[in-house]
Backbone bond lengths (Angstrom), bond angles and torsions (degrees), N, CA, C in turn:
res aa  C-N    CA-C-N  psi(-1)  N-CA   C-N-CA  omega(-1)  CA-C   N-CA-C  phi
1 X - - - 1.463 - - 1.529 109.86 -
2 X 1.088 115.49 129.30 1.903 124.85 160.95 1.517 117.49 -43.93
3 X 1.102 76.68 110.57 1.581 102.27 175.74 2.342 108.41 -29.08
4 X 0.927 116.44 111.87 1.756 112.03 -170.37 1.901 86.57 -53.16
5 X 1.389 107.61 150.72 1.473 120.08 151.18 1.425 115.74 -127.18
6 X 1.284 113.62 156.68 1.368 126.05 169.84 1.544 109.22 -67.01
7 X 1.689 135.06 170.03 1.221 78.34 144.33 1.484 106.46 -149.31
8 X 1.565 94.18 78.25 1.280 113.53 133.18 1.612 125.82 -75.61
9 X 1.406 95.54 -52.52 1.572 96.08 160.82 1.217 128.51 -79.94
10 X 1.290 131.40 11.54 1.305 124.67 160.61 1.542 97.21 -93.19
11 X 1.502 132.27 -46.93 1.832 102.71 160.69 1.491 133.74 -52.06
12 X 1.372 99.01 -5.22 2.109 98.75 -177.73 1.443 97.39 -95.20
13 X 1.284 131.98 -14.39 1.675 130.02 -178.84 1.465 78.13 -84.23
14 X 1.399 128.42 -80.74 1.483 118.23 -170.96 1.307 131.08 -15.41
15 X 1.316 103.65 -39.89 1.561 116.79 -169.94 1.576 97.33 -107.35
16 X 0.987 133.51 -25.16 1.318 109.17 171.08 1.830 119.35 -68.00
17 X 1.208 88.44 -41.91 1.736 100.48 -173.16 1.626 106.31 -70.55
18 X 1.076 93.05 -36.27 2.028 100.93 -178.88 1.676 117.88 60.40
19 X 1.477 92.89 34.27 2.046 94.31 -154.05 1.719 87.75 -149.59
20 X 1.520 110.65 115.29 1.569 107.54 152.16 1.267 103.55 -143.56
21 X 1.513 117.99 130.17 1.252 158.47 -170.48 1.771 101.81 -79.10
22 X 1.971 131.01 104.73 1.307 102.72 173.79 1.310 101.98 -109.33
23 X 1.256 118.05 156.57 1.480 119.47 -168.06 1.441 112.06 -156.84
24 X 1.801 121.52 130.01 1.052 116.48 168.26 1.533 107.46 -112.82
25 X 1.672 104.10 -171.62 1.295 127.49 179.67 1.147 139.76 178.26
26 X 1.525 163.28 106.68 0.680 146.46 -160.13 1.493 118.72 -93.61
27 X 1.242 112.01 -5.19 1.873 118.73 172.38 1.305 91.05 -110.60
28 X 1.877 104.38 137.04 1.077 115.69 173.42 1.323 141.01 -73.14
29 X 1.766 103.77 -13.13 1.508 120.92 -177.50 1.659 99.83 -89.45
30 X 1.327 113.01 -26.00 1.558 103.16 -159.22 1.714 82.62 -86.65
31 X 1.554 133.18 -20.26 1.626 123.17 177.14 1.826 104.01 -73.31
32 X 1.061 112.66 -19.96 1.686 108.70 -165.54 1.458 94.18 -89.51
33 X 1.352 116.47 -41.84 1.596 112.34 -172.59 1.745 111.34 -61.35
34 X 1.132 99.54 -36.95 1.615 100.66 -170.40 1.591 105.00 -98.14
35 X 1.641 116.65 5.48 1.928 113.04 152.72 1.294 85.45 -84.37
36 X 1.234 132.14 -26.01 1.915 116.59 -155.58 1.637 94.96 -81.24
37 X 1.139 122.78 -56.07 1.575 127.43 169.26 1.800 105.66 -40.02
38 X 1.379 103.95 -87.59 1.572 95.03 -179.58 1.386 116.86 -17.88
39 X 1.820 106.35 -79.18 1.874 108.33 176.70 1.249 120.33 -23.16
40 X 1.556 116.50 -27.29 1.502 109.97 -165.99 1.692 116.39 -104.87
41 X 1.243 92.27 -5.37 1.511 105.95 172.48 1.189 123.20 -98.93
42 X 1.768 111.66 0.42 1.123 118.25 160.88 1.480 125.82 127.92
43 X 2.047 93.92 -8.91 1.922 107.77 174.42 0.654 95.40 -92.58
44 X 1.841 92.47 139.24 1.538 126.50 170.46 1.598 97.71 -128.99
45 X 1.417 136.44 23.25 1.517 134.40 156.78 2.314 98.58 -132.13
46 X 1.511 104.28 118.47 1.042 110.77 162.98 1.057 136.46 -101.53
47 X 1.497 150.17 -173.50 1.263 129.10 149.81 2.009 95.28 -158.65
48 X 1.770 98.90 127.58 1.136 112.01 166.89 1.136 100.65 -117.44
49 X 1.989 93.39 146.40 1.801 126.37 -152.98 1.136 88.05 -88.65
50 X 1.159 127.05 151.78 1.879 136.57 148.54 1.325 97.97 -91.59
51 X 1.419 132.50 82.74 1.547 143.69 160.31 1.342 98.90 -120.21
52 X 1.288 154.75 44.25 1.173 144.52 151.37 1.510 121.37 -156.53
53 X 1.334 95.41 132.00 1.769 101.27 -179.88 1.314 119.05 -37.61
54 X 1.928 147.53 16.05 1.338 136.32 -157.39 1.700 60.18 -153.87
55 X 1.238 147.60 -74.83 1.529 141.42 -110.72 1.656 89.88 -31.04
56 X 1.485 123.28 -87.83 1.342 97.74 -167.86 1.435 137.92 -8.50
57 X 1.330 93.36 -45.29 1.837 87.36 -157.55 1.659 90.29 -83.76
58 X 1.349 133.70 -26.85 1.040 124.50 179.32 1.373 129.13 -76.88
59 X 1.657 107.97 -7.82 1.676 123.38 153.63 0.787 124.82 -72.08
60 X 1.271 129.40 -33.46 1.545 148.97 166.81 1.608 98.70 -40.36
61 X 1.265 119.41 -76.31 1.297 127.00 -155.22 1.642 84.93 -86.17
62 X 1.015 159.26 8.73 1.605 146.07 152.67 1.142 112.86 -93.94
63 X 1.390 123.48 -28.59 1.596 119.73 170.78 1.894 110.33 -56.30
64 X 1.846 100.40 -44.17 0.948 102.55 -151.26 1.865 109.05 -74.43
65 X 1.933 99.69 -19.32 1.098 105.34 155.66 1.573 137.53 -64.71
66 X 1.728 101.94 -28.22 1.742 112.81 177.41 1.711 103.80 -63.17
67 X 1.236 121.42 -21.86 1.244 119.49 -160.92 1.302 123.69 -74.92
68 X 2.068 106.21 3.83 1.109 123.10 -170.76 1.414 94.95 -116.39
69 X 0.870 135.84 2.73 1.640 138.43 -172.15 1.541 108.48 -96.45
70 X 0.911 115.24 78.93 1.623 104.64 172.46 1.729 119.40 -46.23
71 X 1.011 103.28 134.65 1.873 128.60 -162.67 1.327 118.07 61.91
72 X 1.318 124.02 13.08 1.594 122.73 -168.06 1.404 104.59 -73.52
73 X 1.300 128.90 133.14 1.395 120.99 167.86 1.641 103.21 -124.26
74 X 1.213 95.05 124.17 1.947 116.42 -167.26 1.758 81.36 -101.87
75 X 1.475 103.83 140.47 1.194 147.79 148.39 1.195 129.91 -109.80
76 X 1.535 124.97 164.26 1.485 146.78 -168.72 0.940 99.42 -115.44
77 X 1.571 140.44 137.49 1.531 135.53 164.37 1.692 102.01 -120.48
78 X 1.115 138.11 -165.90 1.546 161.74 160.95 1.221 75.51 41.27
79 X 1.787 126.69 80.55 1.176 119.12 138.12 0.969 118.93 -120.71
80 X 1.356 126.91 115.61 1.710 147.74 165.64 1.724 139.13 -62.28
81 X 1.122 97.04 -15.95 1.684 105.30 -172.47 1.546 107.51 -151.53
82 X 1.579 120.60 160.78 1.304 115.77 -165.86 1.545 115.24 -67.98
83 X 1.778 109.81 -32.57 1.068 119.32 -177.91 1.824 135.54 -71.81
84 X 1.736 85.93 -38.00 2.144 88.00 142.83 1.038 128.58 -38.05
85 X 2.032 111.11 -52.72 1.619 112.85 -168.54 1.313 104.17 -74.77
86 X 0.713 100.52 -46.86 1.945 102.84 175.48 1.067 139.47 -42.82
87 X 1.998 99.46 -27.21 1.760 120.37 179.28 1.362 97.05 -97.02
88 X 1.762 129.55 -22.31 1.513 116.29 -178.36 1.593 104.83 -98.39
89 X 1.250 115.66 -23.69 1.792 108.74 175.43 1.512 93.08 -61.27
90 X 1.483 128.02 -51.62 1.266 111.28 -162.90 1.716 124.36 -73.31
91 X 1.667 87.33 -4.40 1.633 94.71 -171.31 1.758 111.27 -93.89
92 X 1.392 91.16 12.41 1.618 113.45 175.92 1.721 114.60 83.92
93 X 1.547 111.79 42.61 1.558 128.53 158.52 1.663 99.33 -49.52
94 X 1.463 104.16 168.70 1.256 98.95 139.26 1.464 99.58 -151.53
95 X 0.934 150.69 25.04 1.536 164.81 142.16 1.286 123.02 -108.46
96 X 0.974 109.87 144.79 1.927 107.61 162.60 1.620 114.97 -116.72
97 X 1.159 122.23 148.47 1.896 118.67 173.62 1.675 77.16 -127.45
98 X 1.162 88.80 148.00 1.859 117.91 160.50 1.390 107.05 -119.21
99 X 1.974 99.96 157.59 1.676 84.08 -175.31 1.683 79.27 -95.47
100 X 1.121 137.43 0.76 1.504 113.77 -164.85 1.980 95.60 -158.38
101 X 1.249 113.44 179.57 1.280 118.95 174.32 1.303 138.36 -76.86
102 X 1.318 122.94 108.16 1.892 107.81 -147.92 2.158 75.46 -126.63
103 X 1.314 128.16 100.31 1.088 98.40 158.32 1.664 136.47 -76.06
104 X 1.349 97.19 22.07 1.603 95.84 175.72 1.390 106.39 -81.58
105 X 1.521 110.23 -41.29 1.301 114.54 176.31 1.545 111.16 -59.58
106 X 1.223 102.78 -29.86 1.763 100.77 -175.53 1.522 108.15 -58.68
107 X 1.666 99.35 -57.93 1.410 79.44 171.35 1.550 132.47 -80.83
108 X 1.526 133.00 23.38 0.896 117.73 178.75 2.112 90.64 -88.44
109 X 0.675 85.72 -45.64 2.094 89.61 168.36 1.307 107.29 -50.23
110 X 0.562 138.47 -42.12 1.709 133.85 -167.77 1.526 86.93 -82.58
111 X 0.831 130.65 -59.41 2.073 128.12 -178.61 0.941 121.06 -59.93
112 X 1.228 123.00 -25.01 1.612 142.29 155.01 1.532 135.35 -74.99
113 X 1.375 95.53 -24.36 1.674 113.98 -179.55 1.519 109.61 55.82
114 X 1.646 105.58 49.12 1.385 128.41 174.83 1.194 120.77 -84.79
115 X 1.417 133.51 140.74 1.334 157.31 123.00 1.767 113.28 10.96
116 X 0.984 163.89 92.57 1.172 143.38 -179.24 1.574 131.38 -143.33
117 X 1.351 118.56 140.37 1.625 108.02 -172.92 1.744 95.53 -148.29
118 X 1.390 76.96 131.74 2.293 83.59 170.02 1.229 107.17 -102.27
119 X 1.342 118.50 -173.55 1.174 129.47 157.46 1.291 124.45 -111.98
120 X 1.330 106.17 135.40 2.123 106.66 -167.30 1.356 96.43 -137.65
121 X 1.547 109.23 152.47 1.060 137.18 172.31 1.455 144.70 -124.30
122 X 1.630 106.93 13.28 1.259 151.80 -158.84 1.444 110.48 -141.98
123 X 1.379 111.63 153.82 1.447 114.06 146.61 1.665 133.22 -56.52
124 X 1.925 90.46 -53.23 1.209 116.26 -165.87 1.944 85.31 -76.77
125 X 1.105 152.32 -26.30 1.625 132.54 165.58 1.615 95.73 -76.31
126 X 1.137 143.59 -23.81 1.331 119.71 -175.26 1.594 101.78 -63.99
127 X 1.817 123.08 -56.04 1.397 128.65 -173.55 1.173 101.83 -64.23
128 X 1.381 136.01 -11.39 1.327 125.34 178.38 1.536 108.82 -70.05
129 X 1.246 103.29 -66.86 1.477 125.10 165.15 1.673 119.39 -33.05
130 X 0.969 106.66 -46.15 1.907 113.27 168.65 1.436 84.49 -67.51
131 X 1.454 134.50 -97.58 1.308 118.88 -148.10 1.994 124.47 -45.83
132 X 1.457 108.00 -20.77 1.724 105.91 164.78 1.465 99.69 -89.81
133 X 1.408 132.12 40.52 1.016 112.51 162.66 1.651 134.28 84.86
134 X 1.008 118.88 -7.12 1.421 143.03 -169.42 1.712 87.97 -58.30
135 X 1.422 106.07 153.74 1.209 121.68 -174.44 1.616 109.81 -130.57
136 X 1.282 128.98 14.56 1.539 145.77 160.07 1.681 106.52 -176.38
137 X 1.135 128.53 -158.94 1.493 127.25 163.50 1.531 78.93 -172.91
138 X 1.823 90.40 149.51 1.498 103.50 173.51 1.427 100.65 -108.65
139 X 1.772 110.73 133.81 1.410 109.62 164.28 1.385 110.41 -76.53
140 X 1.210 114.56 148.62 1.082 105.31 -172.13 2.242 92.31 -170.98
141 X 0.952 119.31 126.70 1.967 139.66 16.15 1.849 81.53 -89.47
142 X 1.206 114.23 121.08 1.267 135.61 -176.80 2.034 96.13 -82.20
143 X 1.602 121.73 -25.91 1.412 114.29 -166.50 1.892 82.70 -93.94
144 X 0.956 148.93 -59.19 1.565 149.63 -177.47 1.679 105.30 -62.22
145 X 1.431 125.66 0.16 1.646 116.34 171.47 1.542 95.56 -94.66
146 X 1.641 127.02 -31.23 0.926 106.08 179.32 1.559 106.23 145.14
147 X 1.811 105.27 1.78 1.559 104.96 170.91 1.841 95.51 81.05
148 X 1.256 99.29 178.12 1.595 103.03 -153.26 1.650 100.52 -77.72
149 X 1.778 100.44 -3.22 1.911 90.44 -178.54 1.574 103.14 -70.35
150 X 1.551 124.54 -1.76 1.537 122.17 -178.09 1.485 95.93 -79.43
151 X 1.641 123.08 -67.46 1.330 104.69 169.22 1.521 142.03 -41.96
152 X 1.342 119.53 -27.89 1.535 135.43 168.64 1.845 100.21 -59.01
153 X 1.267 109.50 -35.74 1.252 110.46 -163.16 1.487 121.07 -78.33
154 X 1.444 103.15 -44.20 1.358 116.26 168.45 1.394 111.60 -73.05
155 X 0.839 136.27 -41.38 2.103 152.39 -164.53 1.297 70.73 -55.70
156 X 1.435 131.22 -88.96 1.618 134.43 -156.60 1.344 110.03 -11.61
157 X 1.572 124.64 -86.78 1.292 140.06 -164.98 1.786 103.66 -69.48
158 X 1.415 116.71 -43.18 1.343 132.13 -175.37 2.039 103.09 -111.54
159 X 1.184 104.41 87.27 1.484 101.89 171.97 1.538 106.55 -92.56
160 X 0.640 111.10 -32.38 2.164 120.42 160.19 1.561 101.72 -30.32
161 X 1.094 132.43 -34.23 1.803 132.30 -148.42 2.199 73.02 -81.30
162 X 1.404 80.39 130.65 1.578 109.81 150.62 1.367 124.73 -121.13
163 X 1.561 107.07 116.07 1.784 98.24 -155.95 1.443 104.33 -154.29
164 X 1.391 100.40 128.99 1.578 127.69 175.91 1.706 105.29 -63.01
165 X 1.273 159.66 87.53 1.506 139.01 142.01 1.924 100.75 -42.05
166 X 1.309 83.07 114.64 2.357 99.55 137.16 1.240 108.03 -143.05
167 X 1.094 103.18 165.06 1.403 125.32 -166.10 1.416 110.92 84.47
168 X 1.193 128.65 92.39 1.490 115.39 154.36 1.846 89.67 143.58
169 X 1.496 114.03 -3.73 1.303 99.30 -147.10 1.630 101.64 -106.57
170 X 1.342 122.14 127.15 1.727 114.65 -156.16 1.302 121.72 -121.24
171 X 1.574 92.00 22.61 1.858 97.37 -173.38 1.442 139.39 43.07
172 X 1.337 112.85 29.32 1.374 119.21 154.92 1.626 117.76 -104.58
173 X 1.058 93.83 132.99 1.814 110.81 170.10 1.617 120.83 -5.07
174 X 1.025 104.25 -55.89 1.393 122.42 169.15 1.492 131.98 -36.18
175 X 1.917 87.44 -63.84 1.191 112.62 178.43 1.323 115.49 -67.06
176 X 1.827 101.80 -55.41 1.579 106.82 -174.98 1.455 121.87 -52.53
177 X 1.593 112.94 -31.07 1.335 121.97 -173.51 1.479 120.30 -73.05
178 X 2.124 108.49 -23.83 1.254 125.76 147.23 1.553 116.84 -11.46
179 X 1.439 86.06 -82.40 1.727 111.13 -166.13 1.179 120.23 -62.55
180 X 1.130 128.11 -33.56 1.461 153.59 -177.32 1.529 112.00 -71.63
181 X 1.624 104.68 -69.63 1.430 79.69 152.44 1.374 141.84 -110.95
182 X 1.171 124.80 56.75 1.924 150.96 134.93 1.759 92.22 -79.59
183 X 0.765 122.51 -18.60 2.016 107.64 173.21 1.158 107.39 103.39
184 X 1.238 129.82 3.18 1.454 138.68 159.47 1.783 98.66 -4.69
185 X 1.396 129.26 124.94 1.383 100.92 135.30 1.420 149.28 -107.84
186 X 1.301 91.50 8.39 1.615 106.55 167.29 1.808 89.41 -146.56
187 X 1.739 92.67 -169.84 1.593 104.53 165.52 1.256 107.99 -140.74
188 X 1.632 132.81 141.65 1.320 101.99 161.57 1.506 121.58 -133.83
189 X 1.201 104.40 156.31 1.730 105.11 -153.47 1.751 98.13 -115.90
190 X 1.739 104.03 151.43 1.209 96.71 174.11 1.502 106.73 -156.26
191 X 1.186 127.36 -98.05 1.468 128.72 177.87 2.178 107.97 -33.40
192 X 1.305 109.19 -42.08 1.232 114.73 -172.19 1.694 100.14 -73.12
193 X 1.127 111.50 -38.10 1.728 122.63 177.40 1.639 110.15 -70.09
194 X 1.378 129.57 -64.97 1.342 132.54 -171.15 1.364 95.16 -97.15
195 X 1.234 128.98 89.74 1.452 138.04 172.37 1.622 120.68 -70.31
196 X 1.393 111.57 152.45 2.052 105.05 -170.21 1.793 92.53 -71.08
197 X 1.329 114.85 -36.14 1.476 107.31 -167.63 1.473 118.20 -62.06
198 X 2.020 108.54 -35.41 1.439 105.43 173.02 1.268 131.92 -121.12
199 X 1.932 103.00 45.17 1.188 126.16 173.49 1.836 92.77 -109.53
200 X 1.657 98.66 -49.28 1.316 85.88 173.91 1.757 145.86 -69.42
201 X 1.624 88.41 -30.07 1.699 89.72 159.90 1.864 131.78 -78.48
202 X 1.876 96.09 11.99 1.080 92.59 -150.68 1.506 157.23 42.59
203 X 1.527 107.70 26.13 1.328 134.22 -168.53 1.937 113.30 -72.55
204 X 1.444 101.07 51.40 1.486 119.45 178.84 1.620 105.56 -41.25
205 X 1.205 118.39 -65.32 1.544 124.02 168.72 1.830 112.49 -21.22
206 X 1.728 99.87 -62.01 1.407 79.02 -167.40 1.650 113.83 -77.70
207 X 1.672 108.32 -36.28 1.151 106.88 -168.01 1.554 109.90 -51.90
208 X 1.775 123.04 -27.15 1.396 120.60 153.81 1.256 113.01 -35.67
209 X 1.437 117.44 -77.35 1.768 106.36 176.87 1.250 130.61 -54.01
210 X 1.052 110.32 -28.17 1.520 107.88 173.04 1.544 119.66 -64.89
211 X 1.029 115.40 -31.19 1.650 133.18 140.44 1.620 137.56 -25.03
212 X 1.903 87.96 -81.90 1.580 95.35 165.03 1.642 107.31 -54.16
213 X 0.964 149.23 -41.61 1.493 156.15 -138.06 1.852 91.99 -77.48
214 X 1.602 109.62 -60.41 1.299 126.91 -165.60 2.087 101.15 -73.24
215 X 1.510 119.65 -33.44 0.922 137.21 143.46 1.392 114.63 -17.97
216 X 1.464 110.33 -92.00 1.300 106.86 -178.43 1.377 132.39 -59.36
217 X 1.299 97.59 -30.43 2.077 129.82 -174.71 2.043 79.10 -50.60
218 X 0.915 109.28 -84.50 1.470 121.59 175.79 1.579 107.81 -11.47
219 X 1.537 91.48 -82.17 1.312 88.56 -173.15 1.911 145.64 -67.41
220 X 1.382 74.31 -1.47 1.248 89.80 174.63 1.735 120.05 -103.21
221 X 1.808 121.87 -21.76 1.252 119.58 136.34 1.416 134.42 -46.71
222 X 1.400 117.33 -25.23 1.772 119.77 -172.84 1.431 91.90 -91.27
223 X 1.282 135.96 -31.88 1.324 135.95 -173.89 1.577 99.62 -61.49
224 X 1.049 131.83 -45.55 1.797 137.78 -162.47 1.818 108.54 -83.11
225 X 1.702 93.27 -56.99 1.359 100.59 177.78 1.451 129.75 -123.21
226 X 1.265 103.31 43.42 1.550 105.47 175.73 2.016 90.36 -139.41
């Protein structure tokens, strides 16, 4: 079983690592192979999507694989209603991402003393989101708000905003160093990260490196400017 977190400390792994990986699937070996790749490239914060008619059952059997990963902390993403969060906390989540603001779900987190992040596209949904309690929010489509000068923009008046960019975000140096410094506190990558070409050749090896690469890229931006 996964180690319980607070989650305060499940936002200080967030922010230390500055890296979450989202990923779906509907076969359970091709979801374990590509946590086994990630893990080895250096993630230790995941997040599987609820975009597919099986995802449950295929979290089920990836949790039960995370449970061998020392420090891995598996998350739930595209959850919409209280009764999703309820079927992936129990299926051994330990985070939730929303793509948008459901305060039912808020309060099912707050009753739970859950982990939680929406998705906003506003200022006025980011302060929404602080007042139900939210514990980051992901911008998101973060490349159509306007690229990380939207986060630079809001941080100004609101330096309080703790905020995930996806969508838009492409793991080069450049980019990452974008976000990072706009106050990014993590990033998270997905379609641009688990690609059709090296899901389909099954090319676990590289998508590992392609990983470690963004890994270090990371860690070596928070070292300068964080």
């Amino acid at each position: 079983m996964a180690k319980s977190l607070s989650r305060q400390e499940i936002f200080e792994e967030i922010f230390r690592h500055g890296f979450l990986p989202l990923f779906n699937s509907d076969e359970p070996a091709e979801a374990v192979a590509v946590l086994e790749a990630a893990y080895r490239g250096g993630v230790r914060v995941f997040e599987f999507t609820n975009r597919s008619p099986h995802a449950l059952e295929v979290f089920r059997e990836l949790a039960a694989h995370a449970a061998s990963l020392p420090g891995l902390l598996l998350g739930a993403g595209t959850i919409s209603d209280p009764g999703m969060a309820e079927s992936f906390i129990r299926a051994g989540a330990q985070f939730l991402v929303l793509p948008m603001i459901r305060p039912q779900v808020a309060e099912y987190c707050r009753m739970q003393n859950l982990f939680w992040m929406p998705g906003c596209g506003t200022l006025t949904e980011i302060a929404q989101a602080r007042d139900l309690g939210a514990d980051m929010v992901k911008i998101f489509p973060a490349e159509l708000l306007g690229g990380y000068r939207f986060l630079e923009a809001i941080r100004a008046p609101c330096p309080w905003v703790r905020a995930m960019p996806t969508g838009g975000v492409d793991g080069t140096p450049e980019n990452l160093g974008g976000w990072f410094r706009a106050g990014a506190v993590c990033v998270g990558m997905g379609s641009r990260l688990f690609t059709r070409q090296i899901l389909e050749d099954r090319d676990y090896d590289q998508l590992s490196a392609n990983i470690s690469t963004i890994v270090r890229t990371i860690r070596d931006i928070k070292s300068v400017n964080l």
